[in-house]
N, C-alpha and C positions, 0 to 999 in steps of 0.2 A: 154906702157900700161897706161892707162886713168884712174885716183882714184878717185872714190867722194871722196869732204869732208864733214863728216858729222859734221851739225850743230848743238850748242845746242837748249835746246828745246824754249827757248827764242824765236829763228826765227826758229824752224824747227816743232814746236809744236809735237817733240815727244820724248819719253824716251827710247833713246839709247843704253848709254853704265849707268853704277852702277852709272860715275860720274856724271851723271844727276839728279839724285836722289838728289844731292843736287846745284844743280844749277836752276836759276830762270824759272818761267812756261812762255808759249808765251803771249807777249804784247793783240795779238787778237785772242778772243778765249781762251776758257779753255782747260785742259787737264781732262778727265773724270775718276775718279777712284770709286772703292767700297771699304769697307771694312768688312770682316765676324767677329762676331764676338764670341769665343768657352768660352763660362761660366765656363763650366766644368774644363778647362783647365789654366783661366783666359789667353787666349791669344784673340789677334786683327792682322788680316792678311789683309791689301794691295792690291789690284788688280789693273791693269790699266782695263779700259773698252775698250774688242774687237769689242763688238756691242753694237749698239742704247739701248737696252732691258735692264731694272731695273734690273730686278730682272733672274739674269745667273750664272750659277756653273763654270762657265771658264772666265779665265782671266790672265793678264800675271804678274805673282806675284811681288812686287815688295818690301815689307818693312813688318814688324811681331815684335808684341810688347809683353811685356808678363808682367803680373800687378802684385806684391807683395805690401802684406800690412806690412807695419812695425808698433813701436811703435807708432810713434808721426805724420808719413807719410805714404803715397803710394807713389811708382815708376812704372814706366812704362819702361822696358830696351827695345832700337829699334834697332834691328839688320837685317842685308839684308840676312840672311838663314830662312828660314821658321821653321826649327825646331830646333833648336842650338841657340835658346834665352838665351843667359849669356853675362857677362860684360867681362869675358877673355875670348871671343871668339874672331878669327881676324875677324868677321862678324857685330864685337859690333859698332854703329856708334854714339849712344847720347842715351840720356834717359829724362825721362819728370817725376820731383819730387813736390809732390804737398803739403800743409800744413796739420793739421790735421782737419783741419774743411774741405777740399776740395774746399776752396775757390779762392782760392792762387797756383799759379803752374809756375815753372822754366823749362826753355828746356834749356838742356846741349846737348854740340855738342864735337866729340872727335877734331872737328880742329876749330881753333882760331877764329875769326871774322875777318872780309876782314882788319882791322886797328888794332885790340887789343887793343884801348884805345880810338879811337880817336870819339866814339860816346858818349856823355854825357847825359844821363836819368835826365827826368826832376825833378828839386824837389833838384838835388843830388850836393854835393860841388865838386870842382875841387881837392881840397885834399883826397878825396877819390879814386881816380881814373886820377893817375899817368902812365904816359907810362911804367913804368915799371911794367911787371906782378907778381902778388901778390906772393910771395912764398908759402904761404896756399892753393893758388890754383892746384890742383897736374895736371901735363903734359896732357893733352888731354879730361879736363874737364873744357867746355867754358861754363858761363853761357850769351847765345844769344837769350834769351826772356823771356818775365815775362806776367803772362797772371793773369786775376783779376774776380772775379764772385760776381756782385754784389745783396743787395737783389731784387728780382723779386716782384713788385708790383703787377704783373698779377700774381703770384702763379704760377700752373699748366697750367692754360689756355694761356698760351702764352710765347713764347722763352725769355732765361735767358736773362741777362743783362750782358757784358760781355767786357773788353778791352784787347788789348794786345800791349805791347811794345817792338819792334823789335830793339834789341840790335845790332843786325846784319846788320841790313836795316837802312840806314838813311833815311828819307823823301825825299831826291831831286827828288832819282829814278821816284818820280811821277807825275813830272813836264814835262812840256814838253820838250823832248829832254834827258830829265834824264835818268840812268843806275844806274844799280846797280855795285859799284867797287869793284873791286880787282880780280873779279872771279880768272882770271888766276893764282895769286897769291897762291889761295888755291889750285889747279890740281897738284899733285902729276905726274912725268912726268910718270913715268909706269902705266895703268890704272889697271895692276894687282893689282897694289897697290894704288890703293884708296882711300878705305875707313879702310886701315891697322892702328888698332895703337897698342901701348904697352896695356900689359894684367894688368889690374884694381883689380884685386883681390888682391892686398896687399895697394890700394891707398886709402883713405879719402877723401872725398868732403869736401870744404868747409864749416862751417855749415851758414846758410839759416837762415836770422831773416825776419820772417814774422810778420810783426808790426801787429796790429788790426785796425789800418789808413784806411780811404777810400782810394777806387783806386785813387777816384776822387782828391784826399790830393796827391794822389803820384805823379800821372801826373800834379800835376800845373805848375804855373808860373816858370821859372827859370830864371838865370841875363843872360838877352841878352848881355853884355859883355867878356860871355867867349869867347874867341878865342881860334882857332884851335881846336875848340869840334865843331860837327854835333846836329842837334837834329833828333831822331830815330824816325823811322815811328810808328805810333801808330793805330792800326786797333780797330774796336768798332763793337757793334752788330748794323743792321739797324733795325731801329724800325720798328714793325709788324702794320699793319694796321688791325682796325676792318669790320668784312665782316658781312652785318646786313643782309643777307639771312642764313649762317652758324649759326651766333649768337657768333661766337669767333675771337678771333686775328690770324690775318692768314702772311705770308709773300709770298710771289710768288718765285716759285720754278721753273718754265717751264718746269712743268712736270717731274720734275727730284727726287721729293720726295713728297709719297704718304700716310705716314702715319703720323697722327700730334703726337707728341714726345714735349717734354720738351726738350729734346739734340738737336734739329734741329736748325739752325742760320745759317746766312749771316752775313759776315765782310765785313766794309769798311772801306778805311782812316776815322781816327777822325777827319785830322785838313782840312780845306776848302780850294781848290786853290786861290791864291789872287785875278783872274780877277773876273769879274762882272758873273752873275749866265747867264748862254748860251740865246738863245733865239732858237722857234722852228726852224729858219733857219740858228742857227749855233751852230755845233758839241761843247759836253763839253769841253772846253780848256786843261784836265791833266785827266789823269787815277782814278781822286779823288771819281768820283761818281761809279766807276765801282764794281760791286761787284767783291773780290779779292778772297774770301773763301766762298763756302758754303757747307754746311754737312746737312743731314736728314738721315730721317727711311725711306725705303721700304718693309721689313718683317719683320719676325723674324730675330731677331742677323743678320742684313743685311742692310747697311747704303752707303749713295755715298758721295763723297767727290768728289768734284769738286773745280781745283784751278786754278791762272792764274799769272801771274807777278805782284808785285817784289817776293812772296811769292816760295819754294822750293817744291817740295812732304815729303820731309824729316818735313820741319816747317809747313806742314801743316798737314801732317798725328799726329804731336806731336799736335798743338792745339785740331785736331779733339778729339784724347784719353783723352785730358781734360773734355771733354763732355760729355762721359761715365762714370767720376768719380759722387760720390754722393757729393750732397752739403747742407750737414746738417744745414745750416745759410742761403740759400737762397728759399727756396721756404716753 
C-alpha cells in the first residue's frame, strides 16, 4: 500500500494537521485566512479561506482568541477549540499580553523557541539571557515576540506604525537559501498531542516591564561581537502611499481588503538584503521585499489575514489581535 506524505505547509501551502498551525506558511504564495470578530462575546475566530470571496460564512476553523481586560493589561488567550477559550484547557496554545496603554504587546507560546536562548534582541546584554532558562519563567510560558505601536503622524487617515521582533525567527531564514530551524525539534511525536501542555491555572507569568522607550531605542545598534547569539527577524509596517484621486494614504491590498480601517497593515522585513537593490530584469535576491503579513477590514466584525513564510498562522493570528486592541497613545 502506497502513503502520501504529507508536507508542511512551507512546501505544500496548506494546513493539515493542528501541528501546522504553528509551523512556517509556504515560501511562494500566501495562505489565505479570515477572522470574525463577536464584540458581544469579546472573542476573534480564525478561518482558513475555502473560496476566492471576502466576505463568506464558511471556513475551516482554525484558532479562537478571547480578550480580557485586566487592571494594568489586556490578554488575548489563543486556543484551537472554538468554544473552550481558557488557559487550563488542553486546547490552550499561547496568548498575546499587551501594556496598559495598548502600545506594547508580548506573544507567549506554550512550547519553547526552536534554541531557547540562543536569539539575542537587539539593545539587550548577554548577561541577561543566559542558556539557562529563567526559573521565574513558569513551564510552557515562552515569550517569542514583542510587537511595538508607535505614534501615527497620519492620525486616523492612514495605517499605524508598527514593529515587531520575532524572538522565534532569526533573520537568516530570509536570505537566500535560508530556513527556519529546529522545526522538528518542537513536533511532539504523537500529533494527538500537540499542541498539549500542563494546565496554567495555578502558574504566574513573568511580570513584563514595559519601558516608555521608543521602539526605535529598543531595536538599535547592538555589539556585533556577540557570539553564538542570532539577530531576530524584525518585521515593520510598509509605508502607505498617498493616492491624490482618493485624497488619502492608501496601501495595495489586491483586492483583498475593501474597507479603509486604522487596523489594516502590511509587514515586511525591517532590515535590507545586503546585495545591490534588483534591477527590472533580475528577481529580488531574499524574501526581504515580500510582503509577509497583511490584515484589513472587509465588513462588519470581518477581517482577512493573509500570511506566508518565515511567519506561522499561530504568530500571525497573535500579531493580527494586536490590531484590534485600542491605542490610547497612538493616534
Amino acid at each position: 500500500m502506497c502513503k502520501e506524505i504529507v508536507r508542511s505547509p512551507e512546501f505544500s501551502g496548506k494546513i493539515t494537521f493542528p501541528v501546522s498551525l504553528k509551523q512556517p506558511g509556504p515560501r511562494d504564495g500566501t495562505i489565505q485566512c479570515f477572522i470574525k470578530r463577536d464584540k458581544s462575546n469579546l472573542t476573534y475566530h480564525l478561518f482558513l479561506c475555502l473560496s476566492p470571496a471576502l466576505l463568506v460564512e464558511n471556513g475551516k476553523f482554525l484558532l479562537s482568541a478571547k480578550r480580557s481586560r485586566r487592571t494594568t493589561c489586556t490578554e488575548y488567550v489563543i486556543s484551537m477549540d472554538a468554544d473552550n477559550i481558557s488557559r487550563s484547557s488542553s486546547t490552550y496554545i499561547g496568548k498575546l499580553r499587551s501594556n496598559f496603554l495598548g502600545t506594547k504587546f508580548i506573544i507567549y507560546d506554550t512550547q519553547p523557541p526552536y534554541n531557547n536562548s540562543q536569539l539575542l534582541p537587539p539593545g539587550r546584554s548577554r548577561r541577561f539571557y543566559s542558556k539557562k532558562v529563567s526559573p521565574k519563567v513558569p513551564t510552557g510560558s515562552y515569550n517569542i515576540a514583542e510587537i511595538a505601536y508607535e505614534l501615527n503622524v497620519l492620525g486616523t487617515r492612514g495605517p499605524r506604525r508598527m514593529q515587531c521582533i520575532m524572538h522565534s525567527i532569526p533573520a537568516k531564514p530570509l536570505e537566500p537559501g535560508g530556513f527556519v530551524p529546529g522545526q522538528a525539534e518542537l513536533l511532539p511525536r504523537n500529533l494527538e498531542d500537540s499542541f498539549r501542555s500542563i494546565s496554567f491555572s495555578k502558574s504566574i507569568d513573568n511580570s513584563v516591564n514595559f519601558s516608555s522607550s521608543r521602539f526605535s531605542d529598543i531595536v538599535g545598534t547592538r555589539d556585533e561581537e556577540e557570539e553564538g547569539k542570532e539577530r531576530p527577524l524584525v518585521l515593520r509596517n510598509k509605508a502607505p502611499r498617498w493616492h491624490e484621486q482618493l485624497q488619502c494614504w492608501c496601501l495595495n491590498f489586491r483586492g483583498r481588503v475593501t474597507v479603509a480601517s486604522v487596523k489594516n497593515f502590511q509587514l515586511i522585513a525591517a532590515t535590507q538584503p545586503a546585495a545591490g537593490a534588483p534591477t527590472p530584469s533580475q528577481p529580488a535576491p531574499s524574501d526581504h521585499d515580500k510582503i509577509i503579513l497583511q490584515f484589513g477590514k472587509v465588513g462588519k466584525d470581518m477581517f482577512t489575514m493573509d500570511y506566508r513564510y518565515p511567519l506561522s498562522a499561530f504568530q500571525a493570528f497573535a500579531i493580527c489581535l494586536s490590531s484590534f486592541d485600542t491605542k490610547l497613545a497612538c493616534e
